[in-house]
N, C-alpha and C positions, 0 to 999 in steps of 0.2 A: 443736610446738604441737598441742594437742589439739585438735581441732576436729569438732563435731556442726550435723546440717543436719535441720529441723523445718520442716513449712506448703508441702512441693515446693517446697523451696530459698531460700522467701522469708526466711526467721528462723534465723540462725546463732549458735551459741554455741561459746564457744571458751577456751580459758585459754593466755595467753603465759612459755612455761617460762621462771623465773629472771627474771623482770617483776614478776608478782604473782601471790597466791594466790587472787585473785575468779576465777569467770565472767565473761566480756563477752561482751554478746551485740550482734547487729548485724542488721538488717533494710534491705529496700529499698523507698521507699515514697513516694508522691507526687515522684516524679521526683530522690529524691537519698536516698543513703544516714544511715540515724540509729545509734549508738549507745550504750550505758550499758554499766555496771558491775554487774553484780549483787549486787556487794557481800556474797559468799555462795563458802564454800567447797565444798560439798557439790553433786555434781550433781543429785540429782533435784531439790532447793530451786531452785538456781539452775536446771531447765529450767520449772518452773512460773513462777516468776519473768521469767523469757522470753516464755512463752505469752500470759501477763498485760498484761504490757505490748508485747506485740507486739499483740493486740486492742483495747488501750486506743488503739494509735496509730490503728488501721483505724476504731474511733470518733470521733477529733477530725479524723479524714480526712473522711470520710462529713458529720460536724454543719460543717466549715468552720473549728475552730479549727488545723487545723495548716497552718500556713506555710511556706513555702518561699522562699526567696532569702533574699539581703544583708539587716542591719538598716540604718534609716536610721544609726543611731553609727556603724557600720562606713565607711560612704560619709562620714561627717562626718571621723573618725580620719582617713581614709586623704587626703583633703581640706588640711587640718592640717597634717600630715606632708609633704605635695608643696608646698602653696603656699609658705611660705618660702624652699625651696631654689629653685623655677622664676626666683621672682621676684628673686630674691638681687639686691641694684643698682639693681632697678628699682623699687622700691618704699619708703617710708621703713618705717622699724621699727613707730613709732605707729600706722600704717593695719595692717601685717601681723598688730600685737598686737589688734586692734580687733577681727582675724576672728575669732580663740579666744574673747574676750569676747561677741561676737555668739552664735557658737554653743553654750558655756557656758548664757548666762543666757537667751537667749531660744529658740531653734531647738531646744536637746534636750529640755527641759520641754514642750514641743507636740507632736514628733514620733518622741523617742527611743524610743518604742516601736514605731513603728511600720518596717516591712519597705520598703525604698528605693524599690519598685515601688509602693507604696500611698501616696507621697504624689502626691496627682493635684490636679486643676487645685480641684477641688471645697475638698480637704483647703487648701490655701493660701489659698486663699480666708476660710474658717474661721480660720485662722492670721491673717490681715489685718484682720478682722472684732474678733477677739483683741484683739490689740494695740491697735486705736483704741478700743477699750473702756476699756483700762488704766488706770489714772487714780490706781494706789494710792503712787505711790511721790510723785508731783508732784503732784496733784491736778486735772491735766489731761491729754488722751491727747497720744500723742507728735507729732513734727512729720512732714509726710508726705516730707521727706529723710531721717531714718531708719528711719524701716519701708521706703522702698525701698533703704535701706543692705542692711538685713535680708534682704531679698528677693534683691537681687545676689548677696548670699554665700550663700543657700538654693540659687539657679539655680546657683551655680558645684559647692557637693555634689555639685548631682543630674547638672552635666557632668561630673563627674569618677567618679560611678557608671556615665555612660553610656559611658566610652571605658573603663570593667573589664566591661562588658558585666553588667551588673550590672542596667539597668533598659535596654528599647528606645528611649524617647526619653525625653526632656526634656518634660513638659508645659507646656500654655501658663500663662502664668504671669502676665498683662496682665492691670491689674485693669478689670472689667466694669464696665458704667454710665461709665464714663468721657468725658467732652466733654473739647473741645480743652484743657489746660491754660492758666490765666490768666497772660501773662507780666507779674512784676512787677519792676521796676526793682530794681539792687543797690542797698542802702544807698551812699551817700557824702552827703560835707560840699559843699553848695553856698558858693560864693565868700563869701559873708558869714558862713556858720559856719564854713568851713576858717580863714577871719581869728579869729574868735573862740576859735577848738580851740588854734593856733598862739601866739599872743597868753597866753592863759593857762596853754598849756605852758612859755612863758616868766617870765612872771610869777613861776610854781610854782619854776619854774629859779634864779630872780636871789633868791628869798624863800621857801625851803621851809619847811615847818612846823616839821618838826626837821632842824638843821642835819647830821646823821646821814645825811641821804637825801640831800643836795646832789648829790652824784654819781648816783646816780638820778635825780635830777627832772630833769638836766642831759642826761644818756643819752636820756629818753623828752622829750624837746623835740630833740634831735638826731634821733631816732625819726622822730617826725613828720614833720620837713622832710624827712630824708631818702626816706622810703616815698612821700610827697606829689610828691617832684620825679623818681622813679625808677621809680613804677610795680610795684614789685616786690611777689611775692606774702610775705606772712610769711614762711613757712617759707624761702622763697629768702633774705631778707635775714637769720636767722637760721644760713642756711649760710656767710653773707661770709666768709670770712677779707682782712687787709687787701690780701693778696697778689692777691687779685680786682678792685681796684679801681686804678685808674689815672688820674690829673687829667690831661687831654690838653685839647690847643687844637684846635676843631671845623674844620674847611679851609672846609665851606659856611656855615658861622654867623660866624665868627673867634672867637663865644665860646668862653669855660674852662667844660667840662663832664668828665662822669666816664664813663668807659667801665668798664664794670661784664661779667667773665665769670659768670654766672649758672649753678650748679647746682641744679636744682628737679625738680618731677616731670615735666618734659619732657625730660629729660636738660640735656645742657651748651649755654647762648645766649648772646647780648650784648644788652645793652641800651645805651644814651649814655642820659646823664643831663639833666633841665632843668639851666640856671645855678644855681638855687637849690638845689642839691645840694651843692655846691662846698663852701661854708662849714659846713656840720654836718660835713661827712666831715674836712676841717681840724679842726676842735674837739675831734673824737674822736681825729687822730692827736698831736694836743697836750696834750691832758686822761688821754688811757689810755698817753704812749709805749709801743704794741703791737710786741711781734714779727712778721714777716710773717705765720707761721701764726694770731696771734691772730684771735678772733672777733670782728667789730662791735660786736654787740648779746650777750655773753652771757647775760644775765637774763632770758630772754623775758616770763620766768613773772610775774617784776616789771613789767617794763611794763607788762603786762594789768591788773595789779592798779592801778598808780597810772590807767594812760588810760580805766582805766573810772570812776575815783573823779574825774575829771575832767569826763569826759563826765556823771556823774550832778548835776557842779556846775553845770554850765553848764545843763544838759536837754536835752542834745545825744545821749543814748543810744537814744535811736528816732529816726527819722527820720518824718513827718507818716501813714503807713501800719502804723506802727509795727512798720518794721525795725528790728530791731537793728545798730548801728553799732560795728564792732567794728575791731580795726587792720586788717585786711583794707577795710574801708571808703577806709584811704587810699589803696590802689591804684584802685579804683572812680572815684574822684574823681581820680585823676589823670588816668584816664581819658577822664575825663567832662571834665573843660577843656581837655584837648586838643583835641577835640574841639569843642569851643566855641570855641575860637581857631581854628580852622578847618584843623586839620592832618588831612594825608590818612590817613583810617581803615584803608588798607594798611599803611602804614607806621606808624601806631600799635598796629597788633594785632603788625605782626611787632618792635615794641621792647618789646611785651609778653610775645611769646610764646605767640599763641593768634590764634584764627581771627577775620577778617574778620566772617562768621555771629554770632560770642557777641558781639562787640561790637554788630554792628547789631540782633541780637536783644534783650539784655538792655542795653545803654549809648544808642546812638543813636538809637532810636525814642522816648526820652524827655527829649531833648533840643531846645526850639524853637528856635535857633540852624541844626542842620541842616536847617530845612526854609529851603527857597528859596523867599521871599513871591511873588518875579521871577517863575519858575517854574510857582508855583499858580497865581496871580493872573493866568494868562492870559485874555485877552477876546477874541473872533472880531468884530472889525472887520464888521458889517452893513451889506449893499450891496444898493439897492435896484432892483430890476430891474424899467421900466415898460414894459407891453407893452402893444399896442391893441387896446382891447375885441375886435373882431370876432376879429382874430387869436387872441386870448387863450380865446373862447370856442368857437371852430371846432373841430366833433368830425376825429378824426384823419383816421377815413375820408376827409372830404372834403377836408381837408388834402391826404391821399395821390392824392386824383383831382384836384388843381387843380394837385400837383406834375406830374402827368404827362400 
């Protein structure tokens, strides 16, 4: 290989025999080595060619334009490429595909040009600021669960730059001005609209519109009752296969309930069923004769569509705050009456699957039933203590000299 040295060693030019017929030249400069092509067969062309853009680079050194490190794409790629496999089992496909779409359409367009190290707490900020601007695609900015979606998956990038040593830390990334957050209740159906929701899922059931959907409308009134008496989150009850599910007699109740193995984003649990679970999950093993492996509920996609066109019949699709009531609503409210029947809130988060805390934070502090009237409503018994004047009005002092 041919090789010449120019600038006291800082600017090399070279040609690789049986490679190619260009010049390449190479320099070392701002803490890392740069090279091109000269694109030139001839040597003195190609060492002025050299020279040129070896001073062009000591210019965009000197003004600030030349960069050095990782691009943020690079940290996003490399991101990409690990989280699937880490997570492999432990995460559904939907959430995994959700990250590429995240950084696709929102994260490259803001920061794909920028160098891994220059997204700083400032820059995110700008980015946050962005986004609740938005407004072009809906005509309102997003909701603030996903811009912190967004944000999760920016923070996990810049950790996964920070363990290729690519950037020193992680910046803070909490958004400023921030007060305590407002805790608002989960949507659910209170007792007289869960009667109403259940009621007209039947209705829908016995008298569809087109007799086309009878088995649909019959599936999403099984739906119902069953999310309502199980507690279960969607995606879980979308995993059933019938094989999961077992009609057993309760030893402390004597009632017929359903013990139900549960796979969800908590890994593998158990749940038991209320009584009124019983009869949907009969209906469904007499209306669909299932294989064991078959699924519950295979249509998801259908239910949603009929239980919102329900919900919109009734005006049951916000709740008085104006949440949205969606089939996740039916675990809420299973919740939520449990609780109001007076079952121990331990023993309802662990037939849920989830902590003591998210119940009392978001389910039981909005519930008047668990408050104890007995409890508040205590009074301190007032007792009057009469004492005599003179006694009553004697300075201590002389108190203490008449004791002794």
């Amino acid at each position: 290989m041919a090789k010449h040295t120019f600038m006291d060693g800082r600017l090399h030019l070279y040609k690789r025999e049986n490679e190619s017929r260009y010049w390449q030249c190479s320099a070392y400069l701002a803490g890392r080595n740069w090279r091109i092509s000269t694109k030139l067969e001839g040597f003195e062309q190609a060492k002025d060619f050299a020279e040129d853009w070896y001073f062009t680079l000591r210019g965009k050194k000197a003004s600030g334009e030349l960069r050095v490190g990782k691009m943020f794409k690079e940290a996003a790629d490399k991101f990409l490429a690990e989280f699937p496999v880490i997570t492999a089992g432990q995460r559904n496909e939907s959430y995994t595909a959700s990250k590429a779409l995240v950084v696709r359409v929102h994260l490259m367009p803001f920061f794909g040009t920028k160098l891994a190290k220059e997204v700083n707490s400032g820059l995110i900020q700008e980015y946050r600021l962005k986004r609740m601007q938005d407004t072009n695609r809906t005509g309102k900015p997003p909701s603030r669960s996903t811009i912190h979606h967004e944000i999760v998956c920016l923070r996990q990038i810049l950790k996964t730059a920070e363990r290729h040593g690519w950037i020193d830390y992680v910046p803070d990334m909490s958004s400023p001005y921030k007060s305590s957050g407002k805790i608002t209740h989960r949507a659910w159906f209170s007792p007289d609209e869960y009667k109403m929701l259940y009621t007209a899922t039947r209705e829908r059931a016995a008298h569809p519109l087109n007799n086309r959907h009878r088995q649909s409308c019959e599936q999403l009134h099984d739906f119902v009752l069953f999310m309502a008496n199980t507690g279960l989150r969607p995606d879980e009850a979308f995993r059933l296969q019938f094989r999961d599910v077992t009609i057993a007699k309760d030893e402390g109740t004597g009632e017929t309930i359903l013990e139900i193995e549960v796979r969800g984003k908590r890994g593998i649990g158990w749940c038991k069923s209320m009584p009124g679970a019983v009869h949907p999950f009969k209906r469904l093993l007499e209306r669909n004769k299932p294989e064991r492996t078959d699924l519950l509920f295979p249509s998801k996609h259908h239910h949603r569509e009929l239980l919102n066109t329900i919900l919109e019949e009734l005006k049951l699709k916000t709740d008085r705050d104006g949440n949205m009531r969606t089939a996740y609503s039916l675990r809420h409210t299973y919740i939520c009456l449990r609780l109001m029947e007076g079952a121990d809130i331990y023993q309802v988060a662990k037939n849920c699957r989830t902590s003591v805390e998210m119940i009392e934070k978001f389910y039981a502090s909005h519930i008047k039933n668990m408050l104890d009237a007995t409890a508040i409503n205590v009074r301190k018994s007032k007792k009057r203590i009469k004492l005599e004047d003179e006694e009553f009005e004697q300075p201590k002092t002389k108190r203490k000299a008449k004791a002794s």
